[in-house]
N, C-alpha and C positions, 0 to 999 in steps of 0.2 A: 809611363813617363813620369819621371819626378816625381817616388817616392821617398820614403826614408828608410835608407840600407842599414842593413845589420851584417857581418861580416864581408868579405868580400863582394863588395856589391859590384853591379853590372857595369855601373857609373865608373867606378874604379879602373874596371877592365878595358874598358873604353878608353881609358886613359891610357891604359899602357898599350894598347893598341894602335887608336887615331893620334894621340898626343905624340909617337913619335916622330910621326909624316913619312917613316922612312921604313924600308925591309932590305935583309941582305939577300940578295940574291944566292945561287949557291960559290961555295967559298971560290972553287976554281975561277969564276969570272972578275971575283974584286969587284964589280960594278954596284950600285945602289940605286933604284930605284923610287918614286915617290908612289906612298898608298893612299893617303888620306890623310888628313890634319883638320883637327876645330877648330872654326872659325868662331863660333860664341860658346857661352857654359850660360845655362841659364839655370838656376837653381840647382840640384843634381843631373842637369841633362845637358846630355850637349848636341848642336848643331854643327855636322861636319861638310867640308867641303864639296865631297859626292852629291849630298842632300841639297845643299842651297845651288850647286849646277844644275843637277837634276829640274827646280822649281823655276830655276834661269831659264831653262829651255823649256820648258812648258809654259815660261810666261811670255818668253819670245814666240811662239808658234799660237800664243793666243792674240796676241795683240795682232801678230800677221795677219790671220783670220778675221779679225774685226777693222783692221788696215788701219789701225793707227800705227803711228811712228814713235817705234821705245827709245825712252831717254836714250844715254850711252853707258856701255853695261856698267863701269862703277857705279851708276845713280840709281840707275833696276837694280840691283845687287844690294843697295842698303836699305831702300825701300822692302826687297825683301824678307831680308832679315830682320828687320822691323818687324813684319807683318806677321812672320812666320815665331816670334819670339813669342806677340802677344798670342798667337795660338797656344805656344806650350805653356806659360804659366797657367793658360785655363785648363787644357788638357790634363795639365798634376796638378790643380785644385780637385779637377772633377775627380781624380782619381784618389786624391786622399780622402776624399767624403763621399768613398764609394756610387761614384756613379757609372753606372758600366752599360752598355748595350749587348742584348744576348745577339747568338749567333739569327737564333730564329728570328728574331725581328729587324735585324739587319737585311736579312735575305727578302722577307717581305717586303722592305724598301728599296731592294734592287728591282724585285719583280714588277713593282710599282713603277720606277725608272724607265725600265724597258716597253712595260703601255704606252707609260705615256710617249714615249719615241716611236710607236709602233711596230716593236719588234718584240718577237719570243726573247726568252735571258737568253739562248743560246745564239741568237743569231745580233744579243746587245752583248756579249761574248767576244763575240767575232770584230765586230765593227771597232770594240775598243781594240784590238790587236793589231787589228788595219793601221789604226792611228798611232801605233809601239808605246798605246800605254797595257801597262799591266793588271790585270782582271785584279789579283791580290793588291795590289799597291790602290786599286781602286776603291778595290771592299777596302779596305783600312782609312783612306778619306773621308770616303760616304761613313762610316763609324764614329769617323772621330767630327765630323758634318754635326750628324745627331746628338752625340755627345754635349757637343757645342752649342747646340740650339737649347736641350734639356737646361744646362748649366744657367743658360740665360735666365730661361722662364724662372726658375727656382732662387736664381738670387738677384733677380731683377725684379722681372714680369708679374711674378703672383705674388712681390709686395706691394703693389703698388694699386690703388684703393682710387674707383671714382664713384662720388653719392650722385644721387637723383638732382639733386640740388645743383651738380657741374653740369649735369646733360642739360636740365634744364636752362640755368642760362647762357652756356653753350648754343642751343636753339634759338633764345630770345634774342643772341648777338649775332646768328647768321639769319635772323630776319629781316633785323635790323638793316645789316650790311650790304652796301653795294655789291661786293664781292663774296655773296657768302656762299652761292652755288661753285664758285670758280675752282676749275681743278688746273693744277699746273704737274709738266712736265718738266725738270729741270738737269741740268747736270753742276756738280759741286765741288770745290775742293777745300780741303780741309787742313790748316796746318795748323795738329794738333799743341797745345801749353801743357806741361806738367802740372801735375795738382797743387804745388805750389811752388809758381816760378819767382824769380827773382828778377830785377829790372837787365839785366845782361839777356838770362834767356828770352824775356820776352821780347827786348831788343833783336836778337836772333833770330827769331821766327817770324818778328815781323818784316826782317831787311826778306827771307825765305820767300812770305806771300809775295811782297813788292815783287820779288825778282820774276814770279810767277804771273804777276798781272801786269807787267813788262814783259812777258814774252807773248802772253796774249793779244795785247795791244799791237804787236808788231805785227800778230797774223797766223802765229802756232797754230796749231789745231787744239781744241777746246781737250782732247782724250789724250792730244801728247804732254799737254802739261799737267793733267791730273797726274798722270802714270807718272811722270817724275818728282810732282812733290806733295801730291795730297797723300794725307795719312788717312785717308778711308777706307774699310776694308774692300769698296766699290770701284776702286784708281783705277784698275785693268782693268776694268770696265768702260772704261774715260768717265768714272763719275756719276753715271745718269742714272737720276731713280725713278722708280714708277711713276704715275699719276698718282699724285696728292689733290688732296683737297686744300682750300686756303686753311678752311679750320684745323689740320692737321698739323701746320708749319707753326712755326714759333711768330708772334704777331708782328715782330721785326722786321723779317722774311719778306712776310705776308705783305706789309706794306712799300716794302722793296717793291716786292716783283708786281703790285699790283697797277699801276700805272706801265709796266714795261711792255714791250714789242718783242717776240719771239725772235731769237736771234742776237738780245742784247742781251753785254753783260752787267754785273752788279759791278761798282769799287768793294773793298775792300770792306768786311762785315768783321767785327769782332763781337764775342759770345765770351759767356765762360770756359767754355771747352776751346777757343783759339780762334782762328783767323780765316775766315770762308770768303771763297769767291762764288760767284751764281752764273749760270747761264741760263734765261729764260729759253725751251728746247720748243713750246706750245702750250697751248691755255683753250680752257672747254670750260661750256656752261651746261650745268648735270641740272636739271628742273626738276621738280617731285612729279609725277608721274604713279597713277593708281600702281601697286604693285600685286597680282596675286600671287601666291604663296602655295604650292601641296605642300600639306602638313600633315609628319603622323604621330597618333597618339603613341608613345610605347613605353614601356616599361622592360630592365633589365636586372641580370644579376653579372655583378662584375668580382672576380678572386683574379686579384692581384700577385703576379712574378716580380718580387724583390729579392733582399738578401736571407728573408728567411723562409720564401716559397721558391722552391725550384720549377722551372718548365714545366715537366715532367708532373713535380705536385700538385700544381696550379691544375694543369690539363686533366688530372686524375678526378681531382675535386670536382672540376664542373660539368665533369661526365656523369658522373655520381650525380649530382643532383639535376641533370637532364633527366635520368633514367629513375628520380622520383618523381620527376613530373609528368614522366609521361604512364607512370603508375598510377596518379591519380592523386598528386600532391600540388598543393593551394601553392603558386608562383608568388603573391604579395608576402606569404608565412615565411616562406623562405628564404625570402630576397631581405626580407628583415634580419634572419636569424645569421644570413650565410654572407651577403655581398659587401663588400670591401668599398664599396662606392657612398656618395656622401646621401643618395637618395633611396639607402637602404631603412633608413625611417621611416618613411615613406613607402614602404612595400616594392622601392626600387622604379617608383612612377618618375617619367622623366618629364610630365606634359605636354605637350604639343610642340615636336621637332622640326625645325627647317631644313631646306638643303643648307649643306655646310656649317650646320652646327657640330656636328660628330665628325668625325677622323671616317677616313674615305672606307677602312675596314670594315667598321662601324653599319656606316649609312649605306652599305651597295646590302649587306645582310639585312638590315632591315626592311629595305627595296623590295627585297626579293618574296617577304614574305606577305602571305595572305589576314585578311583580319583575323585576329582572334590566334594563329598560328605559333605556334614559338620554333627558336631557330635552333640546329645544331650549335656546338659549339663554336663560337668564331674568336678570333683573334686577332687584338689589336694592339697598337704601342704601350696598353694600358693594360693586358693581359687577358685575361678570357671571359668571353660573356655568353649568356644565355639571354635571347631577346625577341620581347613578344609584341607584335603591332596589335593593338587594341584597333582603332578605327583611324579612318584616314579624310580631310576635308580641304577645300579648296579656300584661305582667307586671303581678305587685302589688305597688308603688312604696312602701307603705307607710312602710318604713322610709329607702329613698331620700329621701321625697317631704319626709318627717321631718328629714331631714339638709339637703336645701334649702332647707325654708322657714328650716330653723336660719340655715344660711349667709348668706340672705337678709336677714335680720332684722340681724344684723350685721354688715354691710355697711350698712345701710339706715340704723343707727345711726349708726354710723362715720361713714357718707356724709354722713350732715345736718349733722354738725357740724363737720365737716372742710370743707364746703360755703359755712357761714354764715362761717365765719372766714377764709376764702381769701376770698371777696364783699368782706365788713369791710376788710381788707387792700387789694384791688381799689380798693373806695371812699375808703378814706383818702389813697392815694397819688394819686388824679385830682385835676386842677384844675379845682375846679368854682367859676362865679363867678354868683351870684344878681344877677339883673336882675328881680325879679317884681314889683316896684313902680316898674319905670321904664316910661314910657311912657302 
């Protein structure tokens, strides 16, 4: 998606294909038929009619399912295309700075999918067809899912830096605070500003929200008015996020919701990123609590599948150097000489692992094995490792565990917001050209 063509490009073809909405049927009938037309062009790509129906009816039989009540389809209909634009400007970034998902690791994230639903792939196969979606049209979601998330982390997430110094008075101010165990439950809507609005647009978006907490007032349902005007990628959802902590929320928020009654909403919140409403959904007090921990000691060797290891070479490689080691070759020598990972200095010592610190590939192979053991080759989002459990202990993380949700939380903050205005950015500089009423 939205590269840059050199002779007859696809983009082009497309044009003369969907751009003309029309085919002749054969000559005898004279009659004319409609086949498709683009409703947007968004940089060299375009979104056509088919496509955004298509996303119409999947997002009708979702809301069905969750028994909210969908706008009226012009207003799901622009909401969509919304939603579905900012996907593709990320989708041809990812793609011009080579970021791609292999077939194999894709597939390992379906198989994962299907666990977790308790079913074989063949029988999460099946169950998608029941529902007339398409196994194919699926893999390519879940791809372009991944994609999506990678793209983040890398021009978001791993820039963004928190010292000892935030966690710690992080800590010193939810000990401080009344509310510093307080976790909430909320639902949001969101009506995004441009990165740099002018007094008109911001005029317009805020008459948007009013219109939105005017209909809440009068008794909507909190998910039929996210779905029509919040610009979250959560709307179909009606909004509602996990359990946050108060320390996660922007202190704004925080002192919104923190006097509030579950059930009540917020007025009107404005941010740099636009114009939010809150519905308190529940609220819980999380107390520290001893926590023990199994932890194992391991060390690994990791050779990386990018663009200049293939599958195939990657797999080659760490086969080879399983079959030095089990010859009678020193795993820290190697792990120095050979592993792609940052704790090949280190002779590839990872020190003492949590659950959930490693990627589930990762950590079920490390599970598996015995002290002192090293593992077959296994494979994960991050490409192929060799991994050996030194020893294994039972600690209380208490005050660790204390220090990462800290770290967490701030980051998680950071993250969002760092997030929504990189996206904004994203979105303003594309060339997006509305066709939704031609045709």
């Amino acid at each position: 998606m939205g590269t840059k063509f050199l002779l007859r490009p696809p983009f082009l073809v497309a044009m003369l294909v969907a751009g003309t909405a029309i085919a002749q049927q054969p000559a005898h009938s004279g009659s004319i038929i409609a086949i498709d037309h683009i409703v947007a062009v968004v940089n060299e790509n375009v979104i056509t009619r088919h496509e955004l129906d298509e996303m119409l009816k999947n997002a009708l039989k979702q809301l069905q399912k969750q028994g909210i009540q969908p706008p009226e389809p012009a207003v799901l209909e622009k909401q969509l295309l919304e939603r579905v634009i900012l996907n593709r400007v990320q989708l041809q970034l990812a793609k011009e700075t080579g970021l791609t998902v292999s077939d194999t690791e894709l597939d390992q994230t379906l198989r994962r999918i299907a666990q977790e639903n308790k079913m074989s792939l063949q029988e999460f196969y099946n169950a998608l067809e029941q529902d007339g979606i398409s196994f194919n049209k699926f893999r390519d979601e879940i791809r372009d899912e991944i994609i999506l998330v990678r793209l983040k982390e890398r021009e978001v997430n791993n820039r963004i830096n928190v010292t000892e110094g935030e966690v710690d008075s992080f800590l010193q101010a939810q000990e401080t605070s009344s509310d510093g165990n307080d976790e909430y439950r909320i639902a949001h809507i969101l009506v995004q500003l441009p990165e740099q609005p002018d007094a008109l647009k911001i005029q317009a978006r805020r008459k948007r929200v009013e219109t939105a907490l005017d209909q809440l007032k009068s008794g909507v349902e909190f998910a039929s008015v996210a779905a029509e005007f919040s610009d979250s990628a959560d709307a179909m959802q009606g909004g509602v996020l996990d359990w946050r902590p108060a320390s996660q929320l922007t202190k704004k928020f925080a002192e919104i919701l923190g006097p509030m009654k579950p059930g009540e909403l917020t007025d009107i919140i404005q941010s740099p990123n636009g114009f939010h409403i809150l519905k308190l959904l529940d609220r819980r007090n999380q107390k520290d609590a001893i926590t023990m921990v199994d932890q194992t000691h391991a060390r690994h060797i990791l050779v990386k599948v990018n663009e200049l290891t293939s599958e195939a070479d990657a797999r080659r490689r760490i086969t080879d150097l399983k079959e030095r080691l089990d010859n009678g070759g020193q795993f820290e020598e190697l792990a120095r000489l050979h592993s792609e990972d940052a704790s090949a200095s280190s002779g590839g010592d990872l020190g003492w692992v949590s659950p959930g610190d490693t990627v589930p590939e990762f950590e079920q192979a490390m599970n598996a094995l015995r002290d002192g053991e090293i593992s077959a080759p296994v494979q994960s989002p991050f490409g192929w490792h060799l991994i050996q459990a030194l020893e294994r202990r039972s600690q209380d993380m208490s005050k660790e565990r204390r220090r990462q949700s800290a770290r967490q939380a701030i980051r998680a903050k950071k993250g969002d917001a760092a997030f929504q205005e990189w996206l904004q950015r994203l979105r303003d500089r594309a060339y997006v050209e509305y066709r939704l009423e031609e045709g």
